[in-house]
C-alpha positions in Angstrom: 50.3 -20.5 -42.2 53.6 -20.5 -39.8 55.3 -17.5 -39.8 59.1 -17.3 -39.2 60.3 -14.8 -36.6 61.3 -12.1 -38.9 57.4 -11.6 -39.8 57.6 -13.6 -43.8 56.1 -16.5 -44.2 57.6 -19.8 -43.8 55.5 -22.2 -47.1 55.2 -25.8 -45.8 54.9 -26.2 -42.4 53.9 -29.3 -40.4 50.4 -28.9 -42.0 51.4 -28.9 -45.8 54.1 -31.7 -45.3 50.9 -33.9 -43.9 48.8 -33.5 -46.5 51.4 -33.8 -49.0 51.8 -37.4 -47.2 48.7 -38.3 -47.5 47.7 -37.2 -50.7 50.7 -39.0 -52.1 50.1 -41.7 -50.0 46.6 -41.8 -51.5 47.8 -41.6 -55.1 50.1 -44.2 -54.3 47.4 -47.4 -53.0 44.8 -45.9 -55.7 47.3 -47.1 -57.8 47.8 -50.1 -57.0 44.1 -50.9 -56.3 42.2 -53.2 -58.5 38.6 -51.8 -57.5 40.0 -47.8 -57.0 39.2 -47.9 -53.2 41.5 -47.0 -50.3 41.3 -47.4 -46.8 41.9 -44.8 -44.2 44.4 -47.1 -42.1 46.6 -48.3 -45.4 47.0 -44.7 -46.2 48.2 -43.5 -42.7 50.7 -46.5 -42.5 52.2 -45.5 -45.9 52.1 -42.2 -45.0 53.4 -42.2 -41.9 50.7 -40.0 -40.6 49.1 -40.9 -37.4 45.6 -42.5 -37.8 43.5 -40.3 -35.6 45.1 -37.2 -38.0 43.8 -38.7 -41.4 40.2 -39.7 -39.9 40.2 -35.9 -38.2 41.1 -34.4 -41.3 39.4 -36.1 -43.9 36.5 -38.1 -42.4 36.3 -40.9 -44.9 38.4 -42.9 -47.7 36.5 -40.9 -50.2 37.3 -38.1 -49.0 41.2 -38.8 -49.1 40.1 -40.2 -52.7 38.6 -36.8 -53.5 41.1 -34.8 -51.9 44.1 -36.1 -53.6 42.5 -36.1 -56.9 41.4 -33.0 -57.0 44.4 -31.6 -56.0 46.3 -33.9 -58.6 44.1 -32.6 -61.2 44.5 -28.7 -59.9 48.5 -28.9 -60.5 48.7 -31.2 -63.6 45.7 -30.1 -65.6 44.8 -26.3 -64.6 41.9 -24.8 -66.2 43.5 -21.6 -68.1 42.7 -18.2 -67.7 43.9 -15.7 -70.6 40.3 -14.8 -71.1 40.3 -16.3 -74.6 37.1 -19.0 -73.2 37.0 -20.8 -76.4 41.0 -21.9 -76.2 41.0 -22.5 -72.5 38.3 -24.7 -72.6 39.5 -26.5 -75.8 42.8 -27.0 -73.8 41.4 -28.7 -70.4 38.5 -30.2 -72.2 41.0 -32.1 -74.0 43.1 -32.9 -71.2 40.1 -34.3 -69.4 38.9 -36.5 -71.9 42.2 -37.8 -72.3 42.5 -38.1 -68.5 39.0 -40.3 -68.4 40.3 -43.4 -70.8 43.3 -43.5 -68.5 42.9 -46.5 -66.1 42.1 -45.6 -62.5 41.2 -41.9 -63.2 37.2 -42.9 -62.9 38.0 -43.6 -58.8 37.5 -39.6 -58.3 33.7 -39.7 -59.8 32.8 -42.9 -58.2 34.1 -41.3 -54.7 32.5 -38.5 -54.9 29.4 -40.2 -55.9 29.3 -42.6 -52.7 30.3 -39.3 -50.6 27.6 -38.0 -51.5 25.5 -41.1 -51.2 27.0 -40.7 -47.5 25.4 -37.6 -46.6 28.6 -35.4 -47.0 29.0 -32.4 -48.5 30.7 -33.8 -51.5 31.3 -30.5 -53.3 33.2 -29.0 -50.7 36.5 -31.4 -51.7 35.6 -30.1 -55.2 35.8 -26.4 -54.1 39.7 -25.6 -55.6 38.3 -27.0 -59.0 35.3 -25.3 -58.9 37.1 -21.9 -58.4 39.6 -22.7 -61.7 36.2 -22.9 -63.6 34.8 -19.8 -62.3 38.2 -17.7 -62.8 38.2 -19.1 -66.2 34.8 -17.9 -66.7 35.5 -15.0 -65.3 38.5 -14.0 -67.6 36.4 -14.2 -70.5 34.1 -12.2 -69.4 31.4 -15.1 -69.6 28.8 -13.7 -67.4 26.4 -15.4 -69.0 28.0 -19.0 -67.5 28.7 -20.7 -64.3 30.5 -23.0 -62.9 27.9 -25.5 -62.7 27.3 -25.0 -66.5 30.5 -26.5 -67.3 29.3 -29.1 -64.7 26.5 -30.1 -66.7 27.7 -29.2 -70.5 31.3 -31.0 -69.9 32.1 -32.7 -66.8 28.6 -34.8 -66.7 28.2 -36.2 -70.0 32.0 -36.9 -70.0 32.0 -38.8 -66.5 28.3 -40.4 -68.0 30.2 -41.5 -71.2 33.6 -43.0 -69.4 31.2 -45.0 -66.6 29.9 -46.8 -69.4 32.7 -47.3 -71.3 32.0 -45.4 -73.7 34.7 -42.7 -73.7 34.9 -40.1 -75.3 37.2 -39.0 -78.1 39.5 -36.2 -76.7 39.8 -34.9 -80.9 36.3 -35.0 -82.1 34.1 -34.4 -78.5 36.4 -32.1 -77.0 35.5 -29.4 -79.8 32.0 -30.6 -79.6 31.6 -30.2 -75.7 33.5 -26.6 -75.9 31.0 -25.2 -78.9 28.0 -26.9 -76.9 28.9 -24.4 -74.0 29.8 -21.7 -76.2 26.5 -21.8 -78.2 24.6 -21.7 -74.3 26.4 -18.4 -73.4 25.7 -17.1 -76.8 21.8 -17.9 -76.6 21.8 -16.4 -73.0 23.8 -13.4 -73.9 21.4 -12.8 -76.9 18.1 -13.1 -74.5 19.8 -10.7 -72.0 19.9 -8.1 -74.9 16.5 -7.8 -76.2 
């Protein structure tokens, strides 16, 4: 972080203002894509960031892909924390379901799949997400959850569902997702004690 003279901190900065440009940039072309690819060079021309930057920064078009999603996701749709697990996770469970019959929204899962197919390390663009699920967690008091939980009792069969157009319904299988992960911490919570 660049620091002004008088020893505060100066938010933004060269760095920020890039990645802003990018990301938007990003968001932008996934837009208007009929497949929900990018490619590195479209996104530095619209960005106006040089070409050598974007490749240096984030490797490969997934990885801008990833990037500007998740980061999309982190300021439109936080996970909340009031420590009540049963209403946060009803709230962004919904969100997300609704989020997955929207057109385009499926480009994050299928980049992060070929990243991984790639050989990178596709849960490090994930990391700011995975750190809203585990503060969640951690305001209730779940314990007995993790972070890759909610991976397997929400985001998978949710992703699964949407690939194969079968969405599902934000009313009826947001409530059913949420008591499915509920019922797990339960069961563990009850083993722990006897």
């Amino acid at each position: 972080m660049v620091t002004q003279a008088s020893g505060t901190a100066r938010p933004g900065g060269r760095t920020a203002r890039t990645r802003e440009a990018v990301r938007a940039a990003t968001r932008e072309l996934l837009a208007e894509s009929t497949d929900g690819t990018v490619e590195i060079a479209e996104v530095a021309a619209r960005s106006g960031v040089h070409l050598a930057t974007v490749y240096r920064r984030w490797r490969t078009a997934d990885g801008l892909i990833i990037d500007a999603v998740v980061d999309e996701l982190g300021s439109r749709s936080p996970l909340p924390a009031t420590g009540d697990l049963r209403a946060d996770l009803q709230i962004w469970v919904t969100t997300l379901l609704t989020d997955l019959a929207r057109p385009g929204h499926l480009a994050f899962f299928r980049a992060l799949l070929r990243a991984g197919d790639e050989g990178q390390d596709a849960l490090s663009f994930a990391e700011p997400r995975i750190r809203q699920i585990q503060a969640t967690l951690d305001a209730a008091g779940a314990t007995a959850l993790t972070w890759t939980d909610i991976f397997e009792l929400v985001l998978a069969p949710a992703y699964v569902r949407a690939l194969l157009a079968m969405p599902m319904d934000p009313a009826t299988d947001a409530v059913r997702l949420v008591d499915n992960v509920l019922a797990i911490r339960s069961a563990r919570e009850q083993r722990a004690a006897e």
